[in-house]
N, C-alpha and C positions, 0 to 999 in steps of 0.2 A: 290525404288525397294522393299525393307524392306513390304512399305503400301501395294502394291500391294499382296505381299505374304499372307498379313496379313488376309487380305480383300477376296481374293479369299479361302484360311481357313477357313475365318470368314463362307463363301455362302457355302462352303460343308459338313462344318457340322452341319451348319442348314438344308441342303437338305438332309442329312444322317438323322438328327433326325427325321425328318419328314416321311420318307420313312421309318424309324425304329417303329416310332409311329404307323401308316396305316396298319403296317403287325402286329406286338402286335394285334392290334385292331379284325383283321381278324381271328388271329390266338385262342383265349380262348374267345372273345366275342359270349353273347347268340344272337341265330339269332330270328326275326321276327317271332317266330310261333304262331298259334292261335288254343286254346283247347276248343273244347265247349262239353258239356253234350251232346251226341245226343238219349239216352235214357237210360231209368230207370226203373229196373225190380224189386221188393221184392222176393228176395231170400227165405232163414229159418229166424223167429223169435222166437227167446228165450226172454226169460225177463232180460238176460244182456247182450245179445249182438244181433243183428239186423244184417243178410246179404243181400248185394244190389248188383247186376247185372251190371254195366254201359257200356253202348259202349261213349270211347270218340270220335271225331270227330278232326280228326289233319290235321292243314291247313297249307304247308308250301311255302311261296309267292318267296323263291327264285329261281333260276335258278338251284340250284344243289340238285339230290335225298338226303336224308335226311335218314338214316339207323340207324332204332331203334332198342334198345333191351330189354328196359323196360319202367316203368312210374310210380311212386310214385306223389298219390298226398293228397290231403284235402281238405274237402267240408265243407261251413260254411253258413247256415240260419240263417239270420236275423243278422247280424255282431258275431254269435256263433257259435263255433265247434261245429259240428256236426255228420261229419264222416271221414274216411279215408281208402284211395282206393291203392291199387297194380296192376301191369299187368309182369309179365317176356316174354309178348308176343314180339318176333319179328316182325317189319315190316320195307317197304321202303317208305316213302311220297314222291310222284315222285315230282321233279320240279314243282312247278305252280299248284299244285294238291293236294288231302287229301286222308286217307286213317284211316278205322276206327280200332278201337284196343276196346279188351275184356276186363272190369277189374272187378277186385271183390274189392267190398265196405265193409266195417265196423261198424256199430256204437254202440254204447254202450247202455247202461241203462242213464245213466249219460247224454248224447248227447240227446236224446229223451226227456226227462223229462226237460231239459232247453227248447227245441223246445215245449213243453204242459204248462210251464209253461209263455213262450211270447206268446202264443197265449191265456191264459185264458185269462191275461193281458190286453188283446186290446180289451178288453169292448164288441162288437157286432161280434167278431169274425172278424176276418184277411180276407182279400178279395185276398191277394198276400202276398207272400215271397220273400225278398231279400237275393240271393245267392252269394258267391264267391265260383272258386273252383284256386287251385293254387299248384305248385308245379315243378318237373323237368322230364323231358324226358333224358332216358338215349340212349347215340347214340353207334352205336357197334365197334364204330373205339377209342371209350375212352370217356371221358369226360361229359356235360350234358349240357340242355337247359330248363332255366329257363321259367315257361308260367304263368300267370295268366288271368282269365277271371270271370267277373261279371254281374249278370242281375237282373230280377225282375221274380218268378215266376208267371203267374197270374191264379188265380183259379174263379172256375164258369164263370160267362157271361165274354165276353172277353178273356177268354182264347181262344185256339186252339181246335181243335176236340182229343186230348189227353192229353191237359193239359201242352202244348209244353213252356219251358221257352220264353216270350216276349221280341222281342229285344230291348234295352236299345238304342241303336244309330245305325245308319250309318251301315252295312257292313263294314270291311276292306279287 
């Protein structure tokens, strides 16, 4: 009788951790979102600092609306800093759906001049840029969601009719 107890012990509170782990998991884990540049404006330039326009492009594949209230992030050319962007803008990315947000860009003296000096660099001139941009969304119930996304930009032949970042893979 004793095993019996033991053993049935044993199955609950392995089905209890397990059930304990699943909700952890739900509960402060970042969800599945996807940020992409969906364009890019030149703001004011000054000679140390550069401002940019950006709408990002927020995809969010789950089943539940998604309520934003900010978004901090950083944009990196060619594996270098480059810039860094804010938005306090609210919005809701419905289920299954996206929804664009306003932000204003950054960059420096410093930022620029790395970016002039990889391209003197590349002999014949750069035909395409390699971008990351990365950072967190902040959601309005607390907390935050981490995103990152990468591609290639490509310039002249091959590009798009405004110079649209090219996709790296797949859709998700």
């Amino acid at each position: 009788m004793d095993l019996r107890k033991r053993r049935s012990v044993g199955w609950f509170s392995a089905i209890g951790a397990a059930v304990l782990a699943a909700g952890c998991a739900n509960l402060g884990g970042d969800m599945p979102v996807s940020v992409n540049v969906s364009d890019l404006r030149m703001g004011t330039a000054g000679v140390f600092e550069q401002q940019y326009f950006v709408k990002l492009r927020i995809q969010n594949p789950t089943d539940r609306d998604l309520a934003l209230k900010g978004v901090a992030f950083d944009l990196e050319l060619n594996g270098k800093a480059f810039a860094r962007g804010t938005s306090g803008q609210a919005v809701v990315v419905p289920r299954f759906g996206s929804a664009l947000v306003d932000a204003e860009m950054l960059s420096t003296l410093t930022g620029v001049l790395r970016q002039l000096n990889s391209v003197a660099g590349g002999g014949e001139g750069r035909k395409s840029f390699d971008y990351r941009i990365q950072g967190r969304l902040y959601r309005s119930t607390g907390g935050s969601v981490a995103f990152s996304d990468q591609g290639e930009l490509q310039l002249g032949a091959g590009a798009g009719a405004e110079g649209a970042p090219a996709p790296n893979g797949p859709e998700n």
